[in-house]
KOLBA-953093 format. One record per residue: x, y, z of N, C-alpha, C, CB in turn. Coordinates in pm, whole numbers. Atoms other than C-alpha are relative to their C-alpha. Glycine has a CB too. Example, Ala and Ser with C-alpha at 12.3 -4.5 7.8 and 13.67 -1.06 7.14 Angstrom:
PT    n_x    n_y    n_z   ca_x   ca_y   ca_z    c_x    c_y    c_z   cb_x   cb_y   cb_z
PT     89   -119      0   1230   -450    780     90    120      0    -99      3    125
PT    -82   -119     -6   1367   -106    714    -77    109     73     41     46   -142
This chain:
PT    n_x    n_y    n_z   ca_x   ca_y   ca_z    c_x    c_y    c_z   cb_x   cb_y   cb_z
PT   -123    -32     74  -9198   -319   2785     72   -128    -37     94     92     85
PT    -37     77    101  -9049   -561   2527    177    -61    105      7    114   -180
PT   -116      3    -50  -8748   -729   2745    141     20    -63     -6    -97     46
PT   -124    -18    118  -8485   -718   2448    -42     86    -42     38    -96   -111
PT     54   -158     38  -8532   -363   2414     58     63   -100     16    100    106
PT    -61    -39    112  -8509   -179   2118     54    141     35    -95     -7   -120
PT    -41   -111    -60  -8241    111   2234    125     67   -100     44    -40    152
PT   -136    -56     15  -7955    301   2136    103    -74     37     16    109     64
PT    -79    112    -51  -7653    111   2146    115     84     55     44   -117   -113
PT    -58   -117    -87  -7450    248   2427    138    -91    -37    -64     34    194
PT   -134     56     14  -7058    234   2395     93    -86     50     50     62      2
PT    -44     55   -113  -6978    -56   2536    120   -102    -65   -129    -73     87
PT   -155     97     31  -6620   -272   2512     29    -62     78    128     54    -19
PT    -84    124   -108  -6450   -560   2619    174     14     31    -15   -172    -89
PT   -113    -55     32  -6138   -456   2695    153   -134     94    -24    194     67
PT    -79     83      0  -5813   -618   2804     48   -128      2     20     23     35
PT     -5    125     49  -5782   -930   2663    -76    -48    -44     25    -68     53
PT     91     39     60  -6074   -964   2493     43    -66   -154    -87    111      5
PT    -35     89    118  -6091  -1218   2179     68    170   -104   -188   -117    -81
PT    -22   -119     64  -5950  -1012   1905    -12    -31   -201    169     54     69
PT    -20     89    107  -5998  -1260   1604   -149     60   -142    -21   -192     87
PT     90    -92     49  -6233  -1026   1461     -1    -48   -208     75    188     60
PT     79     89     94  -6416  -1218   1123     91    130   -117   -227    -18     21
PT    -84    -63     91  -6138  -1117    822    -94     23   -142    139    -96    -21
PT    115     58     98  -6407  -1256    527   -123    -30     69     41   -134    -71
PT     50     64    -30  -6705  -1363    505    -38   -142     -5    -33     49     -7
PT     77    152     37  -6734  -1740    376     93    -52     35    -53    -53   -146
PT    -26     80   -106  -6645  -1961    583    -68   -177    -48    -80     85    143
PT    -23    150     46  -6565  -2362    528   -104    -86    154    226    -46     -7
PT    109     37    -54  -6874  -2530    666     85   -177     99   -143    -14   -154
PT    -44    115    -49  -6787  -2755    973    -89   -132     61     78     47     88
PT    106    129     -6  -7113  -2946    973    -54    -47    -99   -106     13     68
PT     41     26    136  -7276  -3118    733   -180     62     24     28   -196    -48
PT     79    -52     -3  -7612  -2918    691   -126    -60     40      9     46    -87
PT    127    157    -25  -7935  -3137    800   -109     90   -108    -99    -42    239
PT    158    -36     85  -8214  -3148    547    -77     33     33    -71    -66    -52
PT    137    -74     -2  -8482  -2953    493    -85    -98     55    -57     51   -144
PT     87    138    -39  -8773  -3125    646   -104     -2   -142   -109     19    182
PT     82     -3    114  -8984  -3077    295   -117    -48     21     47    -60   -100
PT    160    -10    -57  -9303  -2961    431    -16    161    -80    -24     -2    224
PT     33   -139    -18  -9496  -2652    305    -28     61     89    -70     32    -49
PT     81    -57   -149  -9605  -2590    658    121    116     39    -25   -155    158
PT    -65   -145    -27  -9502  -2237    754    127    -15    144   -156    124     50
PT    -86     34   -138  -9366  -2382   1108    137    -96    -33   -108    -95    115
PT   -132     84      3  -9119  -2601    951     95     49   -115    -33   -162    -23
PT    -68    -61    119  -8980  -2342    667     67     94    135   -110     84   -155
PT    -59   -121    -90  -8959  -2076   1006    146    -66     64   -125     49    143
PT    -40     77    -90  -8807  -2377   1196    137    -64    -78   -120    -98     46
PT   -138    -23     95  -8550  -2426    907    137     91     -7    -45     34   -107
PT    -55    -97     53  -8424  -2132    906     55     68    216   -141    104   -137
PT    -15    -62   -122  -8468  -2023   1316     99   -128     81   -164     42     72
PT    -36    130    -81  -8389  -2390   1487    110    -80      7    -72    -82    -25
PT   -145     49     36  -8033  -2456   1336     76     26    154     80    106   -146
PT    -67    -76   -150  -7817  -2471   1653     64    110    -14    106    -77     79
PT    -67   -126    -29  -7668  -2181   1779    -93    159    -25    132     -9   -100
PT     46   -132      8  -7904  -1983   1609   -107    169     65    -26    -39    -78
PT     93    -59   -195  -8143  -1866   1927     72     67     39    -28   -107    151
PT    -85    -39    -98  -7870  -1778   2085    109     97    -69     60   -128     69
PT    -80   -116     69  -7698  -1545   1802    -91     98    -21     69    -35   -136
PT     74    -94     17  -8013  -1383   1752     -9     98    140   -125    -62    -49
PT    -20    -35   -108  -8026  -1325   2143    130    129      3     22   -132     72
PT   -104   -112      3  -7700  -1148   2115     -1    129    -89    116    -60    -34
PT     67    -71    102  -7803   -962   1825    -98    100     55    -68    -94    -89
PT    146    -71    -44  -8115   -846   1964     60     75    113   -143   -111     53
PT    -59    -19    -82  -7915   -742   2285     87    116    -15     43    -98     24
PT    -76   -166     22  -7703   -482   2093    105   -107    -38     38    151    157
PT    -57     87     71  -7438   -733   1992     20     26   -131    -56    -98     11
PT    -68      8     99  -7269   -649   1690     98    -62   -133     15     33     34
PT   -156     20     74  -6901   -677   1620    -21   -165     48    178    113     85
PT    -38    207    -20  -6790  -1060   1578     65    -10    120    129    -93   -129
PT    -47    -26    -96  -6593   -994   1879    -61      2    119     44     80    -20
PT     83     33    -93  -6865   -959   2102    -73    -46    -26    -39     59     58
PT    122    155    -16  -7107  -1226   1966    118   -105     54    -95    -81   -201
PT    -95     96    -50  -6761  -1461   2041    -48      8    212    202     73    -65
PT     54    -28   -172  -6843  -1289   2412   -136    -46     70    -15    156     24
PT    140     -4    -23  -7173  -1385   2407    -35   -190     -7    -85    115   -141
PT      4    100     35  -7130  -1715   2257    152    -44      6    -72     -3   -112
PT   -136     35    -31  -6832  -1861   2406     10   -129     -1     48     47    118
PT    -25    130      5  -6868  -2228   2336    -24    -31   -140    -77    -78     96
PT      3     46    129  -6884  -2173   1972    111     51    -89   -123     31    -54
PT   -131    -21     15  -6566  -2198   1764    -26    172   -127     89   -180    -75
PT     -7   -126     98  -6475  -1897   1505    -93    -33   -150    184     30    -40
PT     50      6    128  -6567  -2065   1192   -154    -75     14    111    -82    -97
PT    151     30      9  -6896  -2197   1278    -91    101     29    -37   -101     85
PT     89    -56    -42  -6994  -1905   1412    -25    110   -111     27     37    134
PT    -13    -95     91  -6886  -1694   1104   -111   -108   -134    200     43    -33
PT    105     64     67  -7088  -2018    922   -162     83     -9     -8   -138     77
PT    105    -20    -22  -7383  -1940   1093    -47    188     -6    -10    -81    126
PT     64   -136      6  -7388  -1558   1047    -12     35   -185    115    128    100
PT     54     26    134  -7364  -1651    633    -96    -18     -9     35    -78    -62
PT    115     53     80  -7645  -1869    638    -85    155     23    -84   -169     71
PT     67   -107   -106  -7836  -1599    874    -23    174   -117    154     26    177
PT    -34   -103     96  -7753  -1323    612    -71    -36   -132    156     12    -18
PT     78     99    115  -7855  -1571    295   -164     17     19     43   -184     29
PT    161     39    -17  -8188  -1631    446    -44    173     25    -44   -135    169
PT     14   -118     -6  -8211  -1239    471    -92     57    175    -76     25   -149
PT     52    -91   -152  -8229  -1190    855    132     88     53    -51   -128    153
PT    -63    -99    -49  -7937  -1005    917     74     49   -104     70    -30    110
PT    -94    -69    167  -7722   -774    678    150     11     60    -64    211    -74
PT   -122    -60    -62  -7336   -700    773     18    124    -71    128    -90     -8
PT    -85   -177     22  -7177   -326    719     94    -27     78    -80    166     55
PT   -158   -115    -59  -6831   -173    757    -41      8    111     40    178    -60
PT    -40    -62    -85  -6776   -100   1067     34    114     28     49    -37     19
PT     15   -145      0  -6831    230   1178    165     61     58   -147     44    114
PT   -127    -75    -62  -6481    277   1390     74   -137    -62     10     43    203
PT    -90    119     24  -6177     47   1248     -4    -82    -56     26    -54     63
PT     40    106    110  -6146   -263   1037   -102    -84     34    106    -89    -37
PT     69     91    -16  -6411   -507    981   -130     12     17     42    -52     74
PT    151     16     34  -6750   -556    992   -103    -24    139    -14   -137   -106
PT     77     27    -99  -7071   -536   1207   -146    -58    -38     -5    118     74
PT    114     60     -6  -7372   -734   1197   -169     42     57     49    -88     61
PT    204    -27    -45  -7805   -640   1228    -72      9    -47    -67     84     50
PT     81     58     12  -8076   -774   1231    -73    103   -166    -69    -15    157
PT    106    -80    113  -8307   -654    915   -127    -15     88    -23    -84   -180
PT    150      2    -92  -8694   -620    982    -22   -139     -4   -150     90    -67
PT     82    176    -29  -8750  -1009    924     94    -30    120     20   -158   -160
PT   -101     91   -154  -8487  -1058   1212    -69     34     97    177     48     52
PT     92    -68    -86  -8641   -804   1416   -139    -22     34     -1    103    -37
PT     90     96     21  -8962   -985   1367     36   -135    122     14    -42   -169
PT    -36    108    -54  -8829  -1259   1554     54     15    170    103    -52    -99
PT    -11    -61   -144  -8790  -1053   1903    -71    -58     35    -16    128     42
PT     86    100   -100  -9104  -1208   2040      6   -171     12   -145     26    -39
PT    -34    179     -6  -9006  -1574   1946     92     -1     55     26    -93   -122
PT   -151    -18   -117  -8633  -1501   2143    -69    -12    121    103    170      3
PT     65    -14   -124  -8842  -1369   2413    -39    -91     90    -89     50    -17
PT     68    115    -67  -9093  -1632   2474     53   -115     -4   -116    -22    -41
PT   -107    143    -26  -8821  -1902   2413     53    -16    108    119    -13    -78
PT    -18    -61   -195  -8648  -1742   2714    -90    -23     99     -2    159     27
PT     92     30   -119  -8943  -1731   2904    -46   -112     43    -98     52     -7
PT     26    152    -23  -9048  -2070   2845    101    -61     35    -47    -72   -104
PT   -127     82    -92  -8700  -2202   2935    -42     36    125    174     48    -22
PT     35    -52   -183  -8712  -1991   3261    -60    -85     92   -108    121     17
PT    119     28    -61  -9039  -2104   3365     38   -207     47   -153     49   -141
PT     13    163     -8  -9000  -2490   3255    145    -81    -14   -103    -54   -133
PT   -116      5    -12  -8632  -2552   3178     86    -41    121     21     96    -34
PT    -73     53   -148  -8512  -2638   3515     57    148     71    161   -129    -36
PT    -75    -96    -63  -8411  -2410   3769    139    -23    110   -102     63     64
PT   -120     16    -48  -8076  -2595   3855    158     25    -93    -19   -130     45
PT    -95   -109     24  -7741  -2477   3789    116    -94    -48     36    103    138
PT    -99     77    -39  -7511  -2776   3680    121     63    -55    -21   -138    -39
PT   -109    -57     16  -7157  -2701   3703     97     13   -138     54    -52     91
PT    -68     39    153  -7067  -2786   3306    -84    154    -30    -60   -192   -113
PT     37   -133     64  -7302  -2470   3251     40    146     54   -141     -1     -3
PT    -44    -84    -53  -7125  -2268   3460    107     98    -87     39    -60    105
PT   -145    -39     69  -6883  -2019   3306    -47    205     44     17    -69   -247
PT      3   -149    -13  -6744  -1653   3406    -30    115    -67     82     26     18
PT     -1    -96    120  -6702  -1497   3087   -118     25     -4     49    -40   -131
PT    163     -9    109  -7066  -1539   2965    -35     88    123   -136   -181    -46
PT     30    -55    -41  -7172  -1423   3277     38    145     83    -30    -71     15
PT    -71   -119    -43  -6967  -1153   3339   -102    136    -86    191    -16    -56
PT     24    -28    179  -7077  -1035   2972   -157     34     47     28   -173   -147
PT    178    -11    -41  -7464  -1057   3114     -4     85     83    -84   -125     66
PT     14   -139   -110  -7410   -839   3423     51    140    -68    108    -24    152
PT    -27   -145     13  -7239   -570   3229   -136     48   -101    171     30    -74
PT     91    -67     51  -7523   -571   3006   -153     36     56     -2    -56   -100
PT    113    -46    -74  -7768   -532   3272      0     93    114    -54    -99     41
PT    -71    -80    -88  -7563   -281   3470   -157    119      8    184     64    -76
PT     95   -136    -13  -7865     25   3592     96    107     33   -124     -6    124
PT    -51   -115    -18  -7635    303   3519    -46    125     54     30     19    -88
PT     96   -168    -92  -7909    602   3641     46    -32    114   -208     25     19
PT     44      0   -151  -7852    422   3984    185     32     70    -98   -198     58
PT   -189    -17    -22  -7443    522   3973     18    182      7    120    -82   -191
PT    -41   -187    -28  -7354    905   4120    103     53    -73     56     44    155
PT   -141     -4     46  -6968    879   4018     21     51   -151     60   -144     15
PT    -24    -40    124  -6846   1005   3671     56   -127    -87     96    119      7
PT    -77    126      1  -6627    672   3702    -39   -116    125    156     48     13
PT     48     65    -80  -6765    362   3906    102   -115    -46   -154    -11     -2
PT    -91    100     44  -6467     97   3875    -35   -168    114    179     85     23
PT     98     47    -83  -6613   -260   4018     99   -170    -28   -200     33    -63
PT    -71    143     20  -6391   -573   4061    -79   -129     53    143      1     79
PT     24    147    -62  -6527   -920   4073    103   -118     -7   -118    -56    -67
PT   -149    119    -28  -6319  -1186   4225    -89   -158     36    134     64    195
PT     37    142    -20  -6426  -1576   4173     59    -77     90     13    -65   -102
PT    -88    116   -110  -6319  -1821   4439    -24   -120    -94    -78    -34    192
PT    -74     70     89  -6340  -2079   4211    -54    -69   -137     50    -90     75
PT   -111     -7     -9  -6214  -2103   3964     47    143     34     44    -53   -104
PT    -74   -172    -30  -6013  -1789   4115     39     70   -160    193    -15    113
PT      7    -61    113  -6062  -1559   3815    -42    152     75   -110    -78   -114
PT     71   -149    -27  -6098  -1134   3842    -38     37   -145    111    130     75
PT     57   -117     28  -6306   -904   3652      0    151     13    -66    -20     28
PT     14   -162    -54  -6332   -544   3639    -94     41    -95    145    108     -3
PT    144     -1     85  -6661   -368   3510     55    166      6   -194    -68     87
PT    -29   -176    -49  -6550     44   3454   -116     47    -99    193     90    -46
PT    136    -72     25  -6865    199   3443     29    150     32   -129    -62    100
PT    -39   -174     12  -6865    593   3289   -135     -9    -69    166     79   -105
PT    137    -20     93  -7224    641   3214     -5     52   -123    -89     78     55
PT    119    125     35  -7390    571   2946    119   -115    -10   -115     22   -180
PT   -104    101     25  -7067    343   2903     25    -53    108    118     39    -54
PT     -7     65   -102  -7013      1   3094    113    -96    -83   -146    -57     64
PT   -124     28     57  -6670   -139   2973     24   -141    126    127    160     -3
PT     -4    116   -101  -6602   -556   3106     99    -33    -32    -93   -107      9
PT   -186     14     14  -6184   -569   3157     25   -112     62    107    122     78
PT    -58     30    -15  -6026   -855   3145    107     -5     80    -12      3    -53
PT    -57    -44   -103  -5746   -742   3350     36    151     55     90    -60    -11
PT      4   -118    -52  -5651   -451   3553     68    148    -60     47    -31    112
PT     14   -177     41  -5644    -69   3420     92     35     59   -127     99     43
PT   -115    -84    -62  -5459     53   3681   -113    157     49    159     37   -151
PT    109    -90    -37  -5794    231   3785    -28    -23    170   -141    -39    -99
PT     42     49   -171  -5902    241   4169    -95    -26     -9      0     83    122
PT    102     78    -41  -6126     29   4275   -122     51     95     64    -98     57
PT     88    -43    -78  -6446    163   4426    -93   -103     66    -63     89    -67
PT     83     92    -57  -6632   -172   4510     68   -155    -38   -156     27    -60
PT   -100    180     59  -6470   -542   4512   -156    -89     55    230    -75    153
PT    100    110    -77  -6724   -838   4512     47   -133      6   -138    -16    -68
PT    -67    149    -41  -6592  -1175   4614   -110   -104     48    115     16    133
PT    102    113     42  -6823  -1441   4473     26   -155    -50    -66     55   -107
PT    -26    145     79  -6874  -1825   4430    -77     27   -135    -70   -153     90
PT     18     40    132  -6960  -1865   4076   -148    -54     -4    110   -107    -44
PT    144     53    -14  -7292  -2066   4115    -75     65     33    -26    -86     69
PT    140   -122    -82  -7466  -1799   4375     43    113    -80      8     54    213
PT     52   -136     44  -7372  -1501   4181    -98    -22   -141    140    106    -34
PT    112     39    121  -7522  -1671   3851   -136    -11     59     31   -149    -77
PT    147     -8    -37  -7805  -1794   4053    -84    150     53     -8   -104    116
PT     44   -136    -41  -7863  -1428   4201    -19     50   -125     97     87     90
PT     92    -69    217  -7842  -1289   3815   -118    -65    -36    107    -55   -186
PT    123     57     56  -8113  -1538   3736   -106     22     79      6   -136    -23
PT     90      8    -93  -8322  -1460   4017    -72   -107     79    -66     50    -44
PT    -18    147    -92  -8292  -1770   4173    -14     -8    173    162    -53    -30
PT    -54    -54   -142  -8136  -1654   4499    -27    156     45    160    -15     -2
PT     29   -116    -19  -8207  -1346   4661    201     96     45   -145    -16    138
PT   -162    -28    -25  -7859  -1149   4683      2     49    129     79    111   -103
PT    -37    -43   -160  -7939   -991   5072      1   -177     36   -155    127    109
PT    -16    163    -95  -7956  -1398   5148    118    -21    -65   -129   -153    -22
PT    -83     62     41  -7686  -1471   4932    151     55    138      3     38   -178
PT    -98    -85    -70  -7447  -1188   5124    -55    -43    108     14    156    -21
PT     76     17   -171  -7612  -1313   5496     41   -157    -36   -225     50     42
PT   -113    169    -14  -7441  -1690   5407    107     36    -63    -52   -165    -87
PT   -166     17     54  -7109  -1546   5280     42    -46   -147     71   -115     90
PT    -70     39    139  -7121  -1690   4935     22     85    -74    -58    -80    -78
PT    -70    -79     39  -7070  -1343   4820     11    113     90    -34     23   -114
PT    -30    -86   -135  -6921  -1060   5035     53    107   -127    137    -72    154
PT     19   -127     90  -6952   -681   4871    117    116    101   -209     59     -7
PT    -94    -99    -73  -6640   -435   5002     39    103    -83    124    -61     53
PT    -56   -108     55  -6597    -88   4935    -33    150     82    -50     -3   -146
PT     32    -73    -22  -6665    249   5004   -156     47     47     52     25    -71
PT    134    -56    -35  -6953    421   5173    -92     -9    -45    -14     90      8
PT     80     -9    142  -7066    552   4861    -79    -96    -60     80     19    -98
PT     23    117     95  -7065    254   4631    -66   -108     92    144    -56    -73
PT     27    187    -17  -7146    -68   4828   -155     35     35    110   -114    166
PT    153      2    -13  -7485     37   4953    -87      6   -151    -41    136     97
PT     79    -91    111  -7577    139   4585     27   -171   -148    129    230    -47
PT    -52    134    122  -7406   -260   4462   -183    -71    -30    155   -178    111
PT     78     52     22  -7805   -382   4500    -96     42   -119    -34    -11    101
PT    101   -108     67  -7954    -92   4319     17    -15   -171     46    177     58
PT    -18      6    166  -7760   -121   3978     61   -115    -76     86    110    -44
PT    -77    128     49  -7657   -478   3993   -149    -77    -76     89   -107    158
PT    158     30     19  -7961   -581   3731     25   -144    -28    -92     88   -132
PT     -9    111    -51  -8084   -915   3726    -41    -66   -168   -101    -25    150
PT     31     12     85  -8190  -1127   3445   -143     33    -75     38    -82      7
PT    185    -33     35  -8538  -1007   3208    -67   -124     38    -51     31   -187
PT     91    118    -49  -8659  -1336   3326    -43     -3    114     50   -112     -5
PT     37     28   -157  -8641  -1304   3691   -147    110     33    165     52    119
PT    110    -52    -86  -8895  -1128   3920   -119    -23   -114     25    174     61
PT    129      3    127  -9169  -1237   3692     -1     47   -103   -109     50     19
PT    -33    -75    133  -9038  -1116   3404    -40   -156    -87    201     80    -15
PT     63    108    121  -9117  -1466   3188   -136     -2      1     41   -156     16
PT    162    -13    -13  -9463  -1490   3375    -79     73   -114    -35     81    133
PT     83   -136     36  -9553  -1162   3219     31    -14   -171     76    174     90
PT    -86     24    169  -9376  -1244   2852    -77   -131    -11    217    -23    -15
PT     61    113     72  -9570  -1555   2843   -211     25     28     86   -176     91
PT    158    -41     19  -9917  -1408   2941    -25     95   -123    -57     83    137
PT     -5    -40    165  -9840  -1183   2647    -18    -30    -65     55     19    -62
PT    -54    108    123  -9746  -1460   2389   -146    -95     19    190   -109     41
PT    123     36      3 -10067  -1630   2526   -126     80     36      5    -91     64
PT     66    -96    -11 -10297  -1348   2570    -77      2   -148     88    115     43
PT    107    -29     87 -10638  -1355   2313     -6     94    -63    -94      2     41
């Protein structure tokens, strides 16, 4: 099964305090100067034109992911400013890999892929995988950040493995001291900014480094919780059930292995 799965896009929101700067136009005042073509006919350096521009890996990623509204590629891509990122979804459009439409609820516009984008799932993939694998498996603290990974756990939430109608799930950073709240209503997994005013059925109180490294499958999370760097409190119910639907990244447990015996597979 294809790790960037092609699904139904379940109703999911960022809610209190999420960016809100939601892309008014589309053309946008270019804040780089473009790098030349490499002027080759070779098929790898017309793809590599068009795929290899920065940022653009990593918009397709979001894209491919269910990623839409400009609002949540900003969520996805949080170290890239507004107008470069509204740049890069012009060119991206130009070169005819993604189309924008209206927006189905409210003002503004949503973004996806066409079939030549969609095309480009197994090159995301095995880019991923090959980072994984060869990329380093250390964690330095400049790549650290909550948001993004907040943003990654809700989209890997295993809702089948949740009883509740409402599963409300606070994460608390020690540092920097930052909260979360994840309100999970199956099929919907909603990542709040601040507090609802919902009760809390499970609090997790995490360093920042080990819960990323546990998403990546780095760390094992019963070792992580057995040295304290994260401690899981709640109800009966819920806390036994935090291992079951807390999912991890498509890379871990051999998930690249298996995506790159694919990609090299005869």
């Amino acid at each position: 099964m294809p790790f960037f799965r092609r699904f139904k896009r379940l109703p999911t929101r960022a809610c209190g305090g999420s960016p809100k700067n939601e892309l008014a136009g589309w053309e946008a005042a270019a804040l780089t100067v473009r790098v030349p073509d490499y002027g080759q006919f070779c098929p790898v350096s017309r793809g590599a034109e068009i795929f290899a521009e920065r940022w653009t890996p990593l918009i397709l990623r979001e894209l491919l992911q269910g990623s839409h509204r400009f609002s949540e590629l900003q969520l996805g891509l949080p170290r890239i400013s507004r107008n470069l990122l509204a740049q890069r979804l012009s060119s991206l459009a130009t070169a005819g890999i993604i189309e924008r439409r209206p927006a189905d609820r409210g003002r503004g516009f949503s973004y996806h892929l066409t079939p030549a984008g969609e095309e480009l799932r197994p090159v995301v993939e095995t880019l991923g995988a090959w980072g994984y694998r060869w990329g380093g498996a250390d964690l330095p603290s400049e790549q650290l950040d909550p948001v993004l990974l907040m943003w990654f756990i809700r989209r890997r939430v295993q809702v089948r493995e949740l009883r509740r109608a409402r599963t409300v799930v606070r994460f608390d950073f020690r540092r920097p001291r930052r909260s979360f709240w994840l309100r999970i209503e199956p099929p919907a997994v909603d990542l709040c900014f601040t507090d609802e005013g919902f009760e809390v059925q499970l609090a997790v109180d995490a360093e920042l480094a080990t819960l990323t490294a546990v998403w990546l499958g780095r760390v094992r999370l019963a070792e992580a919780i057995a040295a304290g760097s994260i401690r899981v409190e709640g109800d009966d119910d819920a806390r036994p059930l935090f291992g079951r639907w807390f999912g991890l990244s498509p890379f871990a447990d051999g998930g690249a292995e298996r995506i790159l015996a694919t990609a090299c597979a005869p």
